[in-house]
N, C-alpha and C positions, 0 to 999 in steps of 0.2 A: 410698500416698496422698501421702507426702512428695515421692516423685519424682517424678508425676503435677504439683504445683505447681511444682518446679524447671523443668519443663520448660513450663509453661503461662508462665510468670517469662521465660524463655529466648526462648519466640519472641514476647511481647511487646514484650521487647527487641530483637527483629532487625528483627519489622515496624515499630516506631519509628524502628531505623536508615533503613527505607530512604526514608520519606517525605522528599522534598525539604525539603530546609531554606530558609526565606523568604530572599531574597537581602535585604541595607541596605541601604536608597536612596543611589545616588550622587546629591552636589552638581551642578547643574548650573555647566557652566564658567562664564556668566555669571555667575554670583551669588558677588561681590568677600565676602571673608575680613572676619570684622567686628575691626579695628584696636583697639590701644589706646585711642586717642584715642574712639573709639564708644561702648566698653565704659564709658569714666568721665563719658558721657554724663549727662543729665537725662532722655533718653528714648533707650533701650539697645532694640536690635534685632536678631536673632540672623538668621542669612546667607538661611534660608527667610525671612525677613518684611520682610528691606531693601526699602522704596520706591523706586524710580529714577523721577527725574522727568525730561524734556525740557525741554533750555532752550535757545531759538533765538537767536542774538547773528548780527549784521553781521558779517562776515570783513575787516572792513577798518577799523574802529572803533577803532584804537589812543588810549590804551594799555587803553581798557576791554575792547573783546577785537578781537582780530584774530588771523590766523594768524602762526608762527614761519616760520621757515626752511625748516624739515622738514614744514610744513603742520599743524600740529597746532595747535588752536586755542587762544588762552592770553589772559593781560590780565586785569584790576585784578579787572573782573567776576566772571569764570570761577576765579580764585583765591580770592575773596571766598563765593561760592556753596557753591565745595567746602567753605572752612573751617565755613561754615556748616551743612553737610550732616554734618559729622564729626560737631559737636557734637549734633545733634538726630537721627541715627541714619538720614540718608539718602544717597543715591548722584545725580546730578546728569550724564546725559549731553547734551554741549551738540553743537548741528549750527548751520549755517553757515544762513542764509537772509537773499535779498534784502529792504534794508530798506524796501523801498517798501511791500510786502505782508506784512512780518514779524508785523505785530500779529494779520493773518489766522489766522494759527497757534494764537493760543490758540482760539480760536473753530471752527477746524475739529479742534479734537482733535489736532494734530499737533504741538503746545507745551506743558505745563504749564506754563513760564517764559519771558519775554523780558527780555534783557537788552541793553547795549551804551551804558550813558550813556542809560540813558529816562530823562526830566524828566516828573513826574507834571504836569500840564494840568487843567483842567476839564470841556474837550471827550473827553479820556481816561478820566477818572472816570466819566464816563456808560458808558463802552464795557468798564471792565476792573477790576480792582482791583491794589492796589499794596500792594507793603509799606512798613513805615515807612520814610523816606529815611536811604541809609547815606553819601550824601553833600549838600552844599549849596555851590552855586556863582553863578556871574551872567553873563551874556552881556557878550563883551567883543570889539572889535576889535583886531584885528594889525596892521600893516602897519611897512613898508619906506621907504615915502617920504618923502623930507624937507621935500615942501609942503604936508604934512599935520601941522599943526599942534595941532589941536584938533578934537576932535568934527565941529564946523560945516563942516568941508572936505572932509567925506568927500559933502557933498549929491550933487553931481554926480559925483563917481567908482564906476569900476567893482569893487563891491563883492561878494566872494566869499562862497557859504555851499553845505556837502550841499546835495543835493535831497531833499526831505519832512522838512525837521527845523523846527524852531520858527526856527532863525535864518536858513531860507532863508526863509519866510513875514516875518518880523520886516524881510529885506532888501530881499523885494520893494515891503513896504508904505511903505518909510522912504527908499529911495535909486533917485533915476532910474534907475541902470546897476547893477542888479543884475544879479547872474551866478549860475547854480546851476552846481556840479559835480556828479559821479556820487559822490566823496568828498573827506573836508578835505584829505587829504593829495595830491591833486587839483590842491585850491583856492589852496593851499599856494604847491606846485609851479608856479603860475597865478602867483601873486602875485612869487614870486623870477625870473619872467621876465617881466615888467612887462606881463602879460598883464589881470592883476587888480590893482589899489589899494589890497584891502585886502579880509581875509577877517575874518568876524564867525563866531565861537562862542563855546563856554564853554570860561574862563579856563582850566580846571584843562586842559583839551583843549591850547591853547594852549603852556601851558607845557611840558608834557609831549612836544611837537610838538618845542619849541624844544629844550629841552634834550638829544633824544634826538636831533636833526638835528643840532645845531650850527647854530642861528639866532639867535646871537649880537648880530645888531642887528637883531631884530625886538621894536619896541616895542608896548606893549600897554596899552588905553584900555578904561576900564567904560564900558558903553554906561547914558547918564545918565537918574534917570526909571524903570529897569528895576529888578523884583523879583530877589531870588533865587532860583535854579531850585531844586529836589530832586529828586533822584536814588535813583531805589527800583527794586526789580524788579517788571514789570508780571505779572498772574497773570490768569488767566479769572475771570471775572466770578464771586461764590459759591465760590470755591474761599477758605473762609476759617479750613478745617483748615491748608491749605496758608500762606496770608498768616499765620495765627499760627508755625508751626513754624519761616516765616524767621523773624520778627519775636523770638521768643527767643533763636534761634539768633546775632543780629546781637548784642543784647542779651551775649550769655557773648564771642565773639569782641573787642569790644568792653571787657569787662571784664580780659581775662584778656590784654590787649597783642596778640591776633594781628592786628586789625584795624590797630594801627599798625604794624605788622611789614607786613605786604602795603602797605600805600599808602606806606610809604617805597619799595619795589621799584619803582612805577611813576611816583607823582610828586616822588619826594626825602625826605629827613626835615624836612624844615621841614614843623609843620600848619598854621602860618599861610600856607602859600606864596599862598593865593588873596589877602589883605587886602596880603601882603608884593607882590605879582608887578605888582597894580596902579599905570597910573600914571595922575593926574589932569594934562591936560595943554589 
């Protein structure tokens, strides 16, 4: 009877052995290692449950985002985004699209973010929602020439701006010879061959322009009368899981120095540079 159970013991053991054993799931390669920085999060997310959102930016928007050298797309933005994504436990891949139609993207599903220096609007707010602004700035004129004195003499010159941004609309409505470029750096390039008069955007654009060219004698005017812009990331309409998750996330970067750590990278360590950069003239 005893050896009757060893042997019943026996080959319940072998038919155990031969049943396949369930394979681990492997990681898929996409799904990025969750970092330190993740893990001492306010909201910690383990490698199956990181969210990767799409974020659309201008490829020629410097220094908010534009591509490097090697193509790869970078700027104030795209650094800001990430830092923000560490803390709140998300992943952030950005792609290039033309700004004419970028905002299309959230709206067709093919963006959860747009970014590249968007100034929240009123006309915008009907269409999108935003996060709270990580930056605030003012529309200001450049230029190069010495018979431009003051505001009042840009009336009749040939005045640069993008095309579809608030200061080509601002240019057309305000000066005979407005000029749209395809980009500032364009408009720029326009103005140091005295093709343009004088290029109008925002200051912090500008200087960022200047300093990273070498446009050492381009002077710079607040266009007078004008608001200050803000500067947020635009989001699809109801995406308000989303709009809070930056909106804390800006909140701790902001606390904890990283956010003045990146905007020294792109526009200097001065944070008055927009009040210091201005000249009334």
């Amino acid at each position: 009877m005893k050896f009757k159970l060893i042997v019943a013991l026996s080959t319940a053991i072998l038919l155990a052995g031969c049943e396949k054993t369930p394979e681990e799931p492997q990681p898929q390669a996409s799904t990025p290692a969750v970092t330190e920085t993740q893990t001492a999060t306010t909201k910690q997310s383990s490698p199956a449950t990181l969210a990767t959102y799409k974020m659309a930016v201008e490829a020629s928007g410097q220094p908010f985002t534009f591509k490097d050298e090697s193509g790869k797309l970078t700027g104030f933005d795209v650094d800001l985004i990430n830092a923000i994504g560490e803390k709140q436990g998300f992943k952030v891949e950005t792609f290039a699209h033309d700004w004419n139609t970028i905002f299309e993207t959230l709206n067709d599903d093919k963006s959860d973010i747009v970014a590249s220096g968007v100034a929240i609007s009123d006309e915008r707010l009907q269409k999108m929602d935003f996060s709270e602004p990580y930056m605030d700035s003012y529309m200001a004129v450049a230029f190069i020439s010495p018979d431009i004195k003051s505001y009042a003499d840009l009336t009749h010159k040939k005045v640069g701006a993008q095309v579809s941004t608030n200061y080509s609309e601002f240019a057309k409505a305000n000066f005979a010879s407005a000029k749209e470029f395809p980009t500032m750096f364009l408009a720029y390039k326009a103005m140091l061959k005295n093709e343009a008069d004088a290029v109008i955007d925002d200051v912090n654009m500008i200087n960022s322009q200047n300093v990273r060219s070498g446009f050492d004698n381009v002077k710079v005017m607040k266009v007078p009368n004008t608001e200050n812009d803000h500067f947020a990331f635009a989001i699809k309409k109801g995406r308000s899981e989303l709009v809070n998750q930056i909106n804390e996330g800006l909140k701790q970067v902001k606390a904890d120095g990283t956010y003045d750590k990146i905007y020294a990278k792109w526009f200097g360590s001065t944070k008055n540079i927009i009040n210091a950069s201005a000249t009334s003239q």
